[in-house]
N, C-alpha and C positions, 0 to 999 in steps of 0.2 A: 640356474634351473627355475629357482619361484622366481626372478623375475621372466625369463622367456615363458612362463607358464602364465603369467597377470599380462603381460604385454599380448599374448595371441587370443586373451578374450574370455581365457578358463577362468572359474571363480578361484580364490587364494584362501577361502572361509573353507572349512571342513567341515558348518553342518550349515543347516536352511534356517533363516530365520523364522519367527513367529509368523504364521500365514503361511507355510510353504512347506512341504515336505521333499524329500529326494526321491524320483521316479526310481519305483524296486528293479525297472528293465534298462534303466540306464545311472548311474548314481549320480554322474555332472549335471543332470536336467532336473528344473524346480517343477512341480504341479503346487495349483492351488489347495491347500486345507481348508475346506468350505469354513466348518466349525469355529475355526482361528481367524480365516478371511470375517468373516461374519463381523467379529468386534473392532479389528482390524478399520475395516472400512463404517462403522458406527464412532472410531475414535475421529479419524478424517472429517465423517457431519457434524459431530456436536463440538471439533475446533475451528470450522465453520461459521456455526450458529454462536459462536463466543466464548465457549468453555473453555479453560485455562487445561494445562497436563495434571492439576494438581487436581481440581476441582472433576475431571474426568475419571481420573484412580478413584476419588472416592466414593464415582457414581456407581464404579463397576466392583467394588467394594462391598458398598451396599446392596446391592443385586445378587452378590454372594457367586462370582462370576471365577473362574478357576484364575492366576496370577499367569503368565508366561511360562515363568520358571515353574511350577507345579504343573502345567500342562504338559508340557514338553518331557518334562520327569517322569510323569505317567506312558508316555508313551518312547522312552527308553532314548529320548532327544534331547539335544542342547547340552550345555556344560555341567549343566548342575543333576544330572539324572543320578549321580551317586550319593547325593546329599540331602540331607532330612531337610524339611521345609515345614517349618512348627505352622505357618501359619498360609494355607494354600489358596485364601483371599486376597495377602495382601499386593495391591498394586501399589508402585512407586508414580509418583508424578514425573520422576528422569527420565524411567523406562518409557512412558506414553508420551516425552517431547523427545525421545529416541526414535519411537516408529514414526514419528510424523514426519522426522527429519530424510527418513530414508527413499533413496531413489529408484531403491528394490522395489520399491510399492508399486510403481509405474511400470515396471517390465524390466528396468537396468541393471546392469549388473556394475559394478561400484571397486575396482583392485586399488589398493598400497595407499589405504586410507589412513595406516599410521606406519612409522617405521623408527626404525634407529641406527643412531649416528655410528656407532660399530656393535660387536659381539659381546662386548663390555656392558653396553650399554641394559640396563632392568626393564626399564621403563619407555616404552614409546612413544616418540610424539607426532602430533596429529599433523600431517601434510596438507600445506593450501587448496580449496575445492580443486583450484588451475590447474596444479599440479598433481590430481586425482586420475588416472586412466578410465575414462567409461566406455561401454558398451551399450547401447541402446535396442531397446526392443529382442532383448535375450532368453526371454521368459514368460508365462501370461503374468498380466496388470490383474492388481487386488481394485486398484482405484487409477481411473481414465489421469492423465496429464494435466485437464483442465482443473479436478479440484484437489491435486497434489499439490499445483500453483497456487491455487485461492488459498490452500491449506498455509501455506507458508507466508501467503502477504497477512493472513487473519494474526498470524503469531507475529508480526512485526510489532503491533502497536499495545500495549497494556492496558485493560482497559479495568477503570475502578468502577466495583459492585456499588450500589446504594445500599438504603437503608430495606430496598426489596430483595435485594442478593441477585439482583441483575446490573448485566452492564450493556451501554446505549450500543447497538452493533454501529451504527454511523461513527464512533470515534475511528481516527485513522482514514477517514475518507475525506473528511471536510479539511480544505487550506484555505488561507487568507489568500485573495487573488493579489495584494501589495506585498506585502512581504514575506509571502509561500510558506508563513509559518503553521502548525498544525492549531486549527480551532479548539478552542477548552469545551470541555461540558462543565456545564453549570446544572445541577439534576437534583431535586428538591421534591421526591414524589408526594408528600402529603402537607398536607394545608398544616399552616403554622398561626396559633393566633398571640397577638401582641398588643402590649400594653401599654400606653403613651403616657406621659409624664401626667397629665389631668385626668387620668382614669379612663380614661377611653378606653375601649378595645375594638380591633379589628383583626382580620382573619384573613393571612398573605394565600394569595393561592397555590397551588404547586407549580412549581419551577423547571423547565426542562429546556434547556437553548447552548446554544455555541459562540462563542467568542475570537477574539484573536489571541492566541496566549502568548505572545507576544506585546500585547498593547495588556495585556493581563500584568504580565512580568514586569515593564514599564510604570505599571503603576505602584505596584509594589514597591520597585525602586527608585520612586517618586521623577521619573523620565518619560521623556514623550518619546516614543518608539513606533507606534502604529494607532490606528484607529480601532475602534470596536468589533465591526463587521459582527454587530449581532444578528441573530436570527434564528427563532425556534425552530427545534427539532422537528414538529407536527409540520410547520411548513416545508422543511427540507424531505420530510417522509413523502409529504402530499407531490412536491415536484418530483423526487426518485419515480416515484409509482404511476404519478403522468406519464414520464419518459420511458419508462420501460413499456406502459402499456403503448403509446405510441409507436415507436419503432418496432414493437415488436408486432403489432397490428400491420405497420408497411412490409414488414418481411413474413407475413403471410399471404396479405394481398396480391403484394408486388414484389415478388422474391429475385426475378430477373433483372430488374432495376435497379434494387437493392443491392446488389451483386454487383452489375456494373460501376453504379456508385461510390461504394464501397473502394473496388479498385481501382477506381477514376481519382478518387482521393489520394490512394494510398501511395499510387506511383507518380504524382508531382511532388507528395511531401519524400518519396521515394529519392527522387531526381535531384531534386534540390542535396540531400542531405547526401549523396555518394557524389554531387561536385565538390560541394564542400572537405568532404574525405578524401577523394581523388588531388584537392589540392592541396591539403597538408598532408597526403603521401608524399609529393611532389618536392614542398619545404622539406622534408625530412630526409629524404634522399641525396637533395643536394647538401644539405648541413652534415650526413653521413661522409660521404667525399670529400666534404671541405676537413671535415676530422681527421680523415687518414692523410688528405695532405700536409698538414699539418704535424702529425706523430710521426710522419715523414722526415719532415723538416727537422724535428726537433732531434731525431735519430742520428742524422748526418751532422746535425751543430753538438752529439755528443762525442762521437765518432774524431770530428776533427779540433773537436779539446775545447771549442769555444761553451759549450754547454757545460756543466759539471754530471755524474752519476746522478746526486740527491736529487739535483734540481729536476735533471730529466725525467728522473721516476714520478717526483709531485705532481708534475705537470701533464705529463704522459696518463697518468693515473685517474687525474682530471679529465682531461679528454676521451679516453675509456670508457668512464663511467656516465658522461653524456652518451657516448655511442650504444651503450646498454639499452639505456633508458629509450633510444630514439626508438632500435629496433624493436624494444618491447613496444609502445608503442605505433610504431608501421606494421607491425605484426596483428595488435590490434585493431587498427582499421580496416587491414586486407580482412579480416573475417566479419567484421560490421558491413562492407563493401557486397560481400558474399551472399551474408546472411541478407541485403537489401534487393538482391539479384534473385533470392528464392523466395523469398516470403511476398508469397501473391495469395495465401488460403486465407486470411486473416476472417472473410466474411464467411466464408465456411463454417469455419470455429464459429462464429457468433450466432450464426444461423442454427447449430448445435445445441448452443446453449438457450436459444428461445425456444426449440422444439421437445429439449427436457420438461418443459411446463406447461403445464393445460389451463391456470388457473393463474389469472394476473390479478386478481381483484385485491390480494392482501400481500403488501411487503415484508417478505420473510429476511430473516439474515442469511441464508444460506444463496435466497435472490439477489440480496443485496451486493454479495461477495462477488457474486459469479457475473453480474449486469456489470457492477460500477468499478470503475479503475482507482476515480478521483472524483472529488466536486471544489469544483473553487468559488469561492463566496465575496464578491463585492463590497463595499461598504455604501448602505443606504442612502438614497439621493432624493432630499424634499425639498427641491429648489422651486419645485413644481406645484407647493403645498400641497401635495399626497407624496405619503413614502414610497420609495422606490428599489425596487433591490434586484441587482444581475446575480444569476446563478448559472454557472457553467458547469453541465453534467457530461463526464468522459467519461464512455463506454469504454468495456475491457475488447481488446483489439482492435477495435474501428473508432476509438476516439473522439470527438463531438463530434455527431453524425446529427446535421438540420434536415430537418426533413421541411417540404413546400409549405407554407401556412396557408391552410383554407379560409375560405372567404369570409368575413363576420359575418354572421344572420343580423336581418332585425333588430333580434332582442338583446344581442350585445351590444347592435350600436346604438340601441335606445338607451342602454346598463350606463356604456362608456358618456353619452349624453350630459344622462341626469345626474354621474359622478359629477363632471365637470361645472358644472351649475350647481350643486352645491360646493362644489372648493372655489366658485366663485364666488359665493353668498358669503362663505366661511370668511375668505379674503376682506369683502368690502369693510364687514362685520369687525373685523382682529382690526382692520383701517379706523373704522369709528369709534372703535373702542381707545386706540390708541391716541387719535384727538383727543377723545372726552378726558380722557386719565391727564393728558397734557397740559388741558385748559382747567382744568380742574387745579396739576399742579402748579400752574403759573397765577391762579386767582390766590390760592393758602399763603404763595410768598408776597404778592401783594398788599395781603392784607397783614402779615408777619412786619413787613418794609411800614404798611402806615403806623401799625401798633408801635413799632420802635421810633417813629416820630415823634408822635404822641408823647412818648415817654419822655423823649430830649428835652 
């Protein structure tokens, strides 16, 4: 009964979570609780914007904000309506990476999220997402799909506070483009002064940049692993906010284009990636077949005594449990296959999310989350004598999206000019210098070589 009741799409929970109350004209249908929606979707922006579930409790805390369980209490809901609640401020930090986590929030409805192994059993345990039953679109949405997702990449990565009690929202975006590893922050907000061995003093300025932490880690443990890929934060903020203002300027201008483009991309990296799928269906299929001829074989060599029982079962067992695995796998493709045969809205979505904003002039984190997927960061190239450095910005859905490069003006290529003429001065200059120090050094050994004549 409760499972044909969670398998036909009924919810298996008996009340509504926070944000939701039960329609009085129907009692299986959720509406939204504006009041509860309110904090609800304020918890979604400020995880977002980088606040932790701990650092959120204490905001709503301090605000003096009713807890769940006293709200709910108050109005004759949730488990705990019969129990005294000494304290009906306090918010848990579990409770707020409970709602974040939940797929309620979006419209879903979510059955047989924990269960147990019989009747015996006290304690339930928690069933893989995979093997979760959902229903989608069952309910209204507290918070749209796009920042239920951002919600959940922002909580992937931890990010440490300074000595301001902020933390850098770019952690978790920046990767090494060599060895994909995640860049460190190194974050020093206020100037330090220092004192050298002869009394000197000078005054470090403050510190804000990314790394490879990888080649971080390496040096620690005195190995070479990676290079540096430094590069400050202010410059990485400066290209973000190029880029978004960019693109998001061609998808107002030229939104038709845009579009096309978008899915002109999207269905050759589309194509490519469902041959490749289509052909390890293919491998897997036949290595399916070859398995059962096989457990075939080995059936009939037990059958007429040449095999033994144990041996056939080891064997047999073995074979099995590749075929598991293939199917789980061929299984998994066909729906990667699927999911590449429907997913054509990709510029849609994105087009959504530039039309949420009026105002591109200041990069926010909550911009940050919802523009950038990833940034991968090069290691600096001054072969050139000037430094040089690739930075590769992916957009969320549409991916590194070039848009045409407009023509220099003038006064860039007068800029680009008079650079180059001076790194050619600089050049000559490091040249003559390097003579001079050399003739310099080869005159002091000369006269070192007569002096020790002399002496002989």
């Amino acid at each position: 009964m409760f499972k044909t009741k969670g398998n036909s799409g009924k919810r298996t929970t008996n009340h509504a979570i926070y944000g939701y109350v039960k329609d009085p004209n129907d009692r299986t249908k959720w509406l939204i609780d504006e009041e509860a929606a309110a904090n609800v979707r304020r918890i979604f922006h400020m995880t977002i914007e980088g606040m932790g579930p701990h650092q959120i409790a204490r905001q709503f805390n301090s605000e003096k904000i009713y807890c769940p369980a006293y709200y709910l209490a108050q109005r004759g809901q949730g488990t705990t309506k019969t129990k005294v609640i000494n304290d009906p401020y306090l918010w848990a930090g579990g409770s707020v990476s409970g709602f974040i986590s939940k797929p309620e929030y979006m419209g879903d409805t979510v059955n047989f999220r924990w269960q147990k192994e019989s009747y015996k059993d006290r304690r339930p345990k928690k069933v893989p997402e995979n093997e979760q039953v959902v229903f989608k679109n069952t309910h209204p949405a507290i918070v749209d799909r796009e920042t239920w997702h951002t919600a959940q990449r922002c909580r992937k990565t931890i990010r440490r506070t300074d000595t301001l009690g902020e933390a850098n929202p770019l952690t978790g975006l920046l990767f090494c483009a060599d060895c994909e590893a995640k860049l460190y922050n190194k974050r020093k907000p206020n100037p330090s002064v220092r004192t050298t061995a002869d009394g000197k003093t000078y005054t470090r300025a403050p510190e804000d940049s990314y790394s490879c932490s990888s080649h971080r880690l390496a040096e620690l443990k005195y190995t070479r692993k990676c290079t540096g890929h430094y590069i400050q934060t202010a410059v990485v903020r400066e290209l973000v906010l190029g880029a978004i203002q960019r693109v998001s300027g061609f998808v107002y201008e030229h939104e038709t284009e845009f579009v096309r483009q978008v899915r002109e991309d999207s269905s050759i990296q589309h194509e490519a990636a469902v041959k490749a799928h289509r052909k390890q269906l293919a491998k897997n299929e036949k290595r399916h077949a070859e398995l059962d001829n096989i457990i075939r074989g080995l059936y009939e060599d037990k059958i007429n005594g040449v095999l033994s029982a144990k041996k056939f079962e080891t064997l047999s067992a073995g074979y099995e449990s590749e075929q598991e695995l293939l199917e789980q796998q061929t299984e998994e493709l066909r729906v990667d296959i699927k999911t590449f045969e429907v997913d054509s809205d990709k510029a849609d979505k994105f087009i959504g999310i530039v039309k949420k904003y009026t105002d591109f002039t200041e990069l926010t984190a909550p911009m940050l989350h919802e523009f950038i997927e990833k940034i991968l960061v090069h290691e600096a190239d001054k072969s050139s004598g000037e430094r040089v450095q690739r930075v590769e910005i992916y957009l969320n859905f549409i991916g590194r999206f070039d848009l045409p490069e407009p023509e220099p003006t003038p006064e860039e290529i007068q800029e680009y000019e008079e650079r180059g003429a001076k790194r050619e001065k600089r050049r000559i200059y490091d040249q003559r210098w390097k003579a001079k120090k050399k003739r310099k050094q080869e005159e002091a050994e000369q006269l070192n070589e007569k002096a020790e004549n002399i002496t002989a």
